[in-house]
C-alpha positions as CSV (number, residue, x, y, z in Angstrom):
1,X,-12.1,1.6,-8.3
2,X,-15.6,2.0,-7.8
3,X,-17.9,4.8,-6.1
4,X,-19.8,1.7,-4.3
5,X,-16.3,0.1,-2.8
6,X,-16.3,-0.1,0.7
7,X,-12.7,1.0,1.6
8,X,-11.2,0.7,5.1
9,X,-8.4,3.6,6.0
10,X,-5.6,1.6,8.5
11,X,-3.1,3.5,10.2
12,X,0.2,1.8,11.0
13,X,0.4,4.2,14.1
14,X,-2.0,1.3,15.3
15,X,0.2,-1.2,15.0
16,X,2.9,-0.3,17.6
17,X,5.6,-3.6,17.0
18,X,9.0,-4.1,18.7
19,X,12.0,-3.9,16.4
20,X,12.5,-6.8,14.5
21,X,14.7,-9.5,15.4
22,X,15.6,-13.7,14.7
23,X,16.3,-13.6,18.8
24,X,13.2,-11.7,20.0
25,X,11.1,-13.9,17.2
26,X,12.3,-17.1,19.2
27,X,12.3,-15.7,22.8
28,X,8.1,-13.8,22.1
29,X,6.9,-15.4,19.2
30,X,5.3,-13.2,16.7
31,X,3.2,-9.9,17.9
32,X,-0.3,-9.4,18.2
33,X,0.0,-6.6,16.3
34,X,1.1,-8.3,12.9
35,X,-0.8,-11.2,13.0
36,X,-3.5,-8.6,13.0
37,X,-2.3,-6.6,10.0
38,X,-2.0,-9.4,8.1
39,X,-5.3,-10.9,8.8
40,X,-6.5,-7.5,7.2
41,X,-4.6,-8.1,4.4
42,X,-6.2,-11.7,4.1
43,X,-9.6,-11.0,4.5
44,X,-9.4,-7.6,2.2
45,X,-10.5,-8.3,-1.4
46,X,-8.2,-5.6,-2.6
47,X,-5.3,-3.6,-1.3
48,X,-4.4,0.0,-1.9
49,X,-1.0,1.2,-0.2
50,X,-0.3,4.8,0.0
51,X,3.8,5.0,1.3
52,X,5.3,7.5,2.8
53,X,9.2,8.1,1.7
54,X,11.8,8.3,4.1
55,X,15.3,8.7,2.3
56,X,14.3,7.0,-0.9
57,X,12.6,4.0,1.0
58,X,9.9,3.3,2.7
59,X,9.6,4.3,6.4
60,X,11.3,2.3,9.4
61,X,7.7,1.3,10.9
62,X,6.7,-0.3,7.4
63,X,9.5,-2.2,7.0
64,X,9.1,-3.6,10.9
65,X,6.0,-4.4,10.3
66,X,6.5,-6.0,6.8
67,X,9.6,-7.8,8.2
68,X,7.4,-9.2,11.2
69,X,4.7,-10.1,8.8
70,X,7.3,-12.1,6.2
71,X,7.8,-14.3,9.0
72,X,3.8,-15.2,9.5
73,X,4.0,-16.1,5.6
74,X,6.6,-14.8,3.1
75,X,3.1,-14.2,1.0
76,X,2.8,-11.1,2.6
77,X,0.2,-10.0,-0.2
78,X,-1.7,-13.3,-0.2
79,X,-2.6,-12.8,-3.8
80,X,-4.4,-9.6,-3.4
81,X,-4.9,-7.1,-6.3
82,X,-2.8,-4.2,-4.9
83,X,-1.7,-0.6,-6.0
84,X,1.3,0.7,-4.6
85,X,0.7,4.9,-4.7
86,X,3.4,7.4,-3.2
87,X,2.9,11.5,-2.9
88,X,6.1,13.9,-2.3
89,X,6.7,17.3,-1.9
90,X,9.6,16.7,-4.7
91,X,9.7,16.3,-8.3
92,X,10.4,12.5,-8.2
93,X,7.0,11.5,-6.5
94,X,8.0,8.9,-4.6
95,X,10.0,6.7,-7.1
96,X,12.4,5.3,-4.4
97,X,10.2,4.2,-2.2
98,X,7.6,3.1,-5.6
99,X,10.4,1.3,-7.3
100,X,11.4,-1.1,-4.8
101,X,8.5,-1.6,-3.7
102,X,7.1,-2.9,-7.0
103,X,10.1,-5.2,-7.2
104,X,9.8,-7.0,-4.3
105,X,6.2,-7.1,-4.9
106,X,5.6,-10.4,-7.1
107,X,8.4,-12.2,-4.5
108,X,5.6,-11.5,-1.5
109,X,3.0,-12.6,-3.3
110,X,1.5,-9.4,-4.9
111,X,-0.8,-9.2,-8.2
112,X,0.3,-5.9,-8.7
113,X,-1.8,-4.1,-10.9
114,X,-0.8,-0.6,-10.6
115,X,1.8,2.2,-9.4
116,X,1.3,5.8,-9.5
117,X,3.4,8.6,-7.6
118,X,2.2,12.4,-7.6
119,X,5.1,14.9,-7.0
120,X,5.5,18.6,-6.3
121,X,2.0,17.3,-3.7
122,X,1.8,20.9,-2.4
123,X,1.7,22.8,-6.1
124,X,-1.0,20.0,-7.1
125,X,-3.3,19.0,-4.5
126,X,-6.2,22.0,-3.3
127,X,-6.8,21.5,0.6
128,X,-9.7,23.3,0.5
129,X,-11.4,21.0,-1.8
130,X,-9.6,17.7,-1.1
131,X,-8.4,17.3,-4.8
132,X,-5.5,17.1,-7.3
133,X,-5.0,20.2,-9.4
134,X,-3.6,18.7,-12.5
135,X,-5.3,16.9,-15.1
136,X,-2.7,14.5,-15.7
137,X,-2.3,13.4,-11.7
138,X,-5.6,13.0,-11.9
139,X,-5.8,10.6,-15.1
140,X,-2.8,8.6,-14.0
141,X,-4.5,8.2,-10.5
142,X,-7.2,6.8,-11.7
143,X,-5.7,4.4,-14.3
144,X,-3.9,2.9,-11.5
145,X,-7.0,2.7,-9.3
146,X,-8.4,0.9,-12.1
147,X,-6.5,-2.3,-11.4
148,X,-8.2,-2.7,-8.0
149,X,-11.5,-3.4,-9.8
150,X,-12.0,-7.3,-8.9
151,X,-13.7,-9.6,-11.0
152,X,-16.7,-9.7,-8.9
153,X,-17.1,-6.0,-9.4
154,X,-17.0,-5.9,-13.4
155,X,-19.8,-8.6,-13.7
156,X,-22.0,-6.3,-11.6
157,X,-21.5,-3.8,-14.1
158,X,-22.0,-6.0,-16.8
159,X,-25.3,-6.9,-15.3
C-alpha cells in the first residue's frame, strides 16, 4: 500500500442495523444503514478489513450487516481489491474468522489479494510506539498490503 493512499477508517459501531430477517426485509425494506456501507464499498477503490474474532468467526454485527448487505447485491465486494487481516491475543491469529472469510470471499464478489493474521497481538505490538515488534509480522503485513496497490497506483510509480 502506498504512503500517498488516502485511507478512510469506518467503524461498524456506526452502522447500528436491526437483526436480520426474510420477514422484517419484506415488512421495512432494506436499512439506511447498509445501503450506506455498501455505497462505501462501491465507491472505495480498495478495501482493507481488519475482523475481529468472536468464537472462531467473525462478530454478530458483521455478519448482520454482511447478511443485510447480500440482499442489496450478493456482490457484496463489487470487485474491489481487498485484504482480509485479523489480530488475536492467541497463537492462531485469527484463522477462524481469516479462513472463512477468504472462502466465501470470491462467491461475494471479492478479488482477494491478501490475508494476513498477527497472533500473540499483546507480546508483538509496542503501544507506545504504535508498531509490531517482530520482523516477521511486520514482513507478512506488508506482503499482504501489497495486493491493495491498484493499477492506477503502479503507473504513477512507473512514471
Amino acid at each position: 500500500m502506498s504512503p500517498e493512499a488516502e485511507v478512510a477508517f469506518v467503524d461498524l459501531n456506526d452502522f447500528n442495523l436491526p437483526i436480520y430477517s426474510m420477514d422484517r426485509e419484506r415488512a421495512s425494506g432494506i436499512p439506511q444503514a447498509a445501503r450506506s456501507f455498501f455505497d462505501l464499498i462501491g465507491a472505495a477503490e480498495a478495501v482493507l478489513v481488519s475482523f475481529a474474532e468472536h468464537n472462531g468467526t467473525v462478530t454478530s454485527a458483521w455478519k448482520n450487516l454482511f447478511d443485510w448487505m447480500s440482499r442489496i447485491d450478493r456482490q457484496v465486494w463489487q470487485g474491489k481489491p481487498v485484504v482480509f487481516l485479523a489480530a488475536s491475543p492467541g497463537p492462531r491469529a485469527g484463522a477462524g474468522v481469516l479462513g472463512h472469510q477468504a472462502q466465501l470471499a470470491p462467491f461475494f464478489g471479492a478479488d482477494l489479494r491478501g490475508v494476513q493474521g498477527i497472533g500473540t497481538w499483546g507480546e508483538v505490538w509496542d503501544a507506545e510506539t504504535g508498531s509490531l515488534t517482530r520482523v516477521e509480522d511486520i514482513a507478512a503485513l506488508d506482503a499482504a498490503l501489497s495486493g491493495l496497490v491498484t493499477e492506477q497506483a503502479r503507473k504513477g510509480e512507473a512514471a
